[in-house]
VOGU-3710 file (C-alpha; in Angstrom, 3 decimals, decimal comma):
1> xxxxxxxxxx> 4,455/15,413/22,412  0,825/14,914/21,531  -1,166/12,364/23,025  -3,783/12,011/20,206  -4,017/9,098/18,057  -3,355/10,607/14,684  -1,595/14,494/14,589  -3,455/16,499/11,918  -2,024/19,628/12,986  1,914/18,795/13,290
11> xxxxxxxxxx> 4,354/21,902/12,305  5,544/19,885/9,241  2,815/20,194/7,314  4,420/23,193/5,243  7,061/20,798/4,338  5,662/17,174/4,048  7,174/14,249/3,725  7,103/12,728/0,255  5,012/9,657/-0,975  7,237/6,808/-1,715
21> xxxxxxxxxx> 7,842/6,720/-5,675  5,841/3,717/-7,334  7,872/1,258/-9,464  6,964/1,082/-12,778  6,453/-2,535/-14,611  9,581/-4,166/-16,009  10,238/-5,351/-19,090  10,565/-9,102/-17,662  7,002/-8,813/-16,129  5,616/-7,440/-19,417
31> xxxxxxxxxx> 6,629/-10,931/-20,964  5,776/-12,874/-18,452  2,106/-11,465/-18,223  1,946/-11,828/-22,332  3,491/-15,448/-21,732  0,920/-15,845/-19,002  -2,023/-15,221/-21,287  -1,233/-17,031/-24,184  -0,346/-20,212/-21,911  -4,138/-19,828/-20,116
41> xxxxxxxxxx> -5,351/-19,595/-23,914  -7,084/-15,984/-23,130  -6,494/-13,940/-26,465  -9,789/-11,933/-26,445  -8,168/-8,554/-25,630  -11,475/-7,691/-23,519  -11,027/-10,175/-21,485  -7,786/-9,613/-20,813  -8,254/-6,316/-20,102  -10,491/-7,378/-17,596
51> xxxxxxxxxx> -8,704/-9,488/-15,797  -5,739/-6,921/-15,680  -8,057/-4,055/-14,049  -9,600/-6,377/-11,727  -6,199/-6,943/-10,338  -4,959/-3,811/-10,485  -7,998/-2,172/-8,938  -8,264/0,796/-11,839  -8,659/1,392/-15,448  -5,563/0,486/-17,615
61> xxxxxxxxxx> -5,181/1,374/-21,179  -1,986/-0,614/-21,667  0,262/-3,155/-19,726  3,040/-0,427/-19,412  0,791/1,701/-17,396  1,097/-0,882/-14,457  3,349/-0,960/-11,614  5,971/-3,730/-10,560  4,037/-4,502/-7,701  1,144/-4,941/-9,501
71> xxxxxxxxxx> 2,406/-7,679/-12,117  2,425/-10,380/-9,787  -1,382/-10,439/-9,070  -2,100/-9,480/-12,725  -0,292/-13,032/-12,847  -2,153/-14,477/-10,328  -5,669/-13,358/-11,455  -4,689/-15,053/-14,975  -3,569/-18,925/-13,622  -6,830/-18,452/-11,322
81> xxxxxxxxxx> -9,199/-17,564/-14,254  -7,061/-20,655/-16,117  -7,805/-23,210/-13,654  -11,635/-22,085/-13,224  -12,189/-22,346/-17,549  -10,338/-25,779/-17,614  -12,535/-26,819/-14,972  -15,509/-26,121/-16,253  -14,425/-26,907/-19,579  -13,583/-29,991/-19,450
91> xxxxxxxxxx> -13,557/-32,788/-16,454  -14,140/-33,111/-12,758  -11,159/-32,852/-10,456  -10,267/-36,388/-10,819  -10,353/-36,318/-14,883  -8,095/-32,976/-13,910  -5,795/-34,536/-11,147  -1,977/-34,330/-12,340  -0,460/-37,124/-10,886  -1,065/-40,525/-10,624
101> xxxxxx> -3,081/-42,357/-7,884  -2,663/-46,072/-6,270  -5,506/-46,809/-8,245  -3,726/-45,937/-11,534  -0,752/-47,908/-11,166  -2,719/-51,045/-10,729
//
């Protein structure tokens, strides 16, 4: 046994372990993403690339080029850039509020 922190020079090394296989994007994430973007009103197809590679961390060419894991902050990134262009579209946080206060119901 080797008392070092990390073992660079293990007898394994002619036969190393395999990395774990990435999951490529389902079909149900593909339509939720599309769903996603039309909902947040974001059709320029720059901007969506844009917001796909910034949550992906890389260049993309197409959704199916993603992987499962990364769907879910593609999905993210797009209700986040929502909620930031409806803000500053349109209304403070009160105008933007979705339920109704004590002072509404008066």
């Amino acid at each position: 046994m080797n008392d070092s922190l990390f073992d660079f020079g293990s007898a394994d090394t002619d036969n190393p372990e395999p990395a774990p296989l990435a999951t490529p994007i389902r079909d149900e994430q593909v339509d939720a993403i599309r769903e996603a973007f039309a909902k947040a009103s974001i059709n320029d197809q720059d901007r969506r690339k844009e917001i796909v590679e910034s949550a992906a961390l890389r260049e993309v060419t197409s959704l199916r080029e993603l992987q499962a894991h990364e769907a879910r902050r593609v999905l993210q990134r797009i209700s986040e850039s929502a909620a930031t262009t409806s803000r500053s579209a349109g209304g403070s946080d009160w105008d933007l509020r979705e339920e109704d206060t004590w002072i509404d119901k008066l």
